[in-house]
MISE-268365 format. One record per residue (C-alpha): x, y, z; residue number from 0; residue in three letters. Coordinates in Angstrom, 2 decimals. Layout:
N
ATOM       c1       c2       c3  resi  resn
ATOM        X        Y        Z   NUM   Ala
...
END
This chain:
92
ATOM       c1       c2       c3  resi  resn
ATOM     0.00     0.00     0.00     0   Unk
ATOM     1.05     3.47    -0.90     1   Unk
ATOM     0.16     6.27     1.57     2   Unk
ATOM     0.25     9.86     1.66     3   Unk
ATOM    -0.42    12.79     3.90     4   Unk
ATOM    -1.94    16.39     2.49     5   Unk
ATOM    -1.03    18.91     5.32     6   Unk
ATOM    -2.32    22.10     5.56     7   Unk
ATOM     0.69    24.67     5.17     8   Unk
ATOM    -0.67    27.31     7.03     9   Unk
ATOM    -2.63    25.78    10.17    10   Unk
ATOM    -3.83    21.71    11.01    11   Unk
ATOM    -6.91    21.42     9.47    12   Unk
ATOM    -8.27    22.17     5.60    13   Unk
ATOM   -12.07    23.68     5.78    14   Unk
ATOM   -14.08    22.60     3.74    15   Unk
ATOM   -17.83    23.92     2.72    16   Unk
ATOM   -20.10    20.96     4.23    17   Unk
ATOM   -21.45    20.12     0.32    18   Unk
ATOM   -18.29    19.67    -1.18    19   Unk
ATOM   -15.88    16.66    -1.74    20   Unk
ATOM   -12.45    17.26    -2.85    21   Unk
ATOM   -11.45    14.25    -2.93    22   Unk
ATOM   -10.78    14.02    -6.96    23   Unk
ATOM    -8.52    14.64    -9.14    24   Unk
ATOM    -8.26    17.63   -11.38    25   Unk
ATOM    -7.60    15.69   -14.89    26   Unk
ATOM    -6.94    11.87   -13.85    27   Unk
ATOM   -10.46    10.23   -15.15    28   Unk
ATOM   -11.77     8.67   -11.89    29   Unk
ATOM   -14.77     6.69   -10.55    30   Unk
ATOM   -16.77     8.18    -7.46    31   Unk
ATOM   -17.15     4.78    -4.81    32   Unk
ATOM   -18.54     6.96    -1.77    33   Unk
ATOM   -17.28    10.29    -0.41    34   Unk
ATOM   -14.16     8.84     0.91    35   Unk
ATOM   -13.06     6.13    -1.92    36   Unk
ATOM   -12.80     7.20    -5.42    37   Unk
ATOM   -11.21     4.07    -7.86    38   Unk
ATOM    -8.74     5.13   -10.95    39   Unk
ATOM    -6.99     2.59   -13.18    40   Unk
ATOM    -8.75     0.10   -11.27    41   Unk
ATOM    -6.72     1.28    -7.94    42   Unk
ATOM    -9.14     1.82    -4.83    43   Unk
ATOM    -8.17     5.18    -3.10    44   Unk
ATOM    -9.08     6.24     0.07    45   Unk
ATOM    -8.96     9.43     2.25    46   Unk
ATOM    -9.16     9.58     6.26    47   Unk
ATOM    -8.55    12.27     8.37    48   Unk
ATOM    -5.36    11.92    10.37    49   Unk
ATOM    -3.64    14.29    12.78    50   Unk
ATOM    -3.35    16.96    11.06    51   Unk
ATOM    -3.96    16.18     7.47    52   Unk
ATOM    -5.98    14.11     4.67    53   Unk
ATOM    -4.03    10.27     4.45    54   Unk
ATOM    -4.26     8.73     0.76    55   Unk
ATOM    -3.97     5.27     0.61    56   Unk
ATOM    -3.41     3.49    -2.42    57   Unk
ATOM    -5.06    -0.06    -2.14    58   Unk
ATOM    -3.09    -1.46    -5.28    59   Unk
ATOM     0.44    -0.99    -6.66    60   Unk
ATOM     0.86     2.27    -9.20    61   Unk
ATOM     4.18     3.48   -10.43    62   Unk
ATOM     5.30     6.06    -7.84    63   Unk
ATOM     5.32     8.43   -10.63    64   Unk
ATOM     1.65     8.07   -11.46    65   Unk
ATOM     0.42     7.87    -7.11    66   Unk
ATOM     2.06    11.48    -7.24    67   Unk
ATOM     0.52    12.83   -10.04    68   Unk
ATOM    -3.20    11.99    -8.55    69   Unk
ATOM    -2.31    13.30    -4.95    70   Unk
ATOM    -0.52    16.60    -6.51    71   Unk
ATOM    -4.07    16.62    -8.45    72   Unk
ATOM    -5.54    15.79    -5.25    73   Unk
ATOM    -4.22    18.24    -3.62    74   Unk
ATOM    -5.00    21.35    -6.05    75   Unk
ATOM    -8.47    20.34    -5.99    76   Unk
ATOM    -8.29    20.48    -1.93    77   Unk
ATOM    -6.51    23.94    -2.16    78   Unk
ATOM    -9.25    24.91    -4.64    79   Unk
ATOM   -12.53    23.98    -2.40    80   Unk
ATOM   -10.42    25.42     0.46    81   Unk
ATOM    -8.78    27.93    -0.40    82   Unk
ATOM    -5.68    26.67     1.88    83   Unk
ATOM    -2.46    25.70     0.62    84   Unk
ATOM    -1.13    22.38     1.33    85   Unk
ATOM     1.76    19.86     1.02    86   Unk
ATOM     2.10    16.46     0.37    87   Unk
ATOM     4.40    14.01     2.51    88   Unk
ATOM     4.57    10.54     1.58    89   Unk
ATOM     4.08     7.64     4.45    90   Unk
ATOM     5.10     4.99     2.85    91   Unk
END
């Protein structure tokens, strides 16, 4: 499993309107599974809230190359909703 943190760069937590999910990726087609999975290339990815940040697990093995492209687009869609910057550090 690949994992990744989003952190906030300018406080712990990202806010969020209550009606939005950004939890998608700006130009990587993806499939919607519930608010916290999306799937893309067949990969199940999930989001949990961890202290402080957004974890992205990747439940199948991508090239490292490609995991980083969806959590940088990840990530500009949270920045987007937010309007908080953020950074990614990879777990694992």
């Amino acid at each position: 499993m690949i994992e990744y943190l989003i952190r906030r760069e300018d406080g712990d937590w990202f806010d969020f309107p209550s009606e939005s999910n950004p939890y998608r990726p700006q130009r990587v087609p993806y499939r919607s599974i519930d608010n916290m999975r999306i799937e893309v290339e067949g990969c199940e990815i999930s989001f949990s809230y961890e202290d402080p940040g957004i974890q992205v697990s990747f439940h199948r093995e991508m090239a490292p190359e490609r995991t980083e492209q969806i959590v940088r687009e990840i990530l500009e869609t949270v920045s987007s909703v937010s309007g908080q910057k953020g950074r990614i550090v990879r777990i694992s």
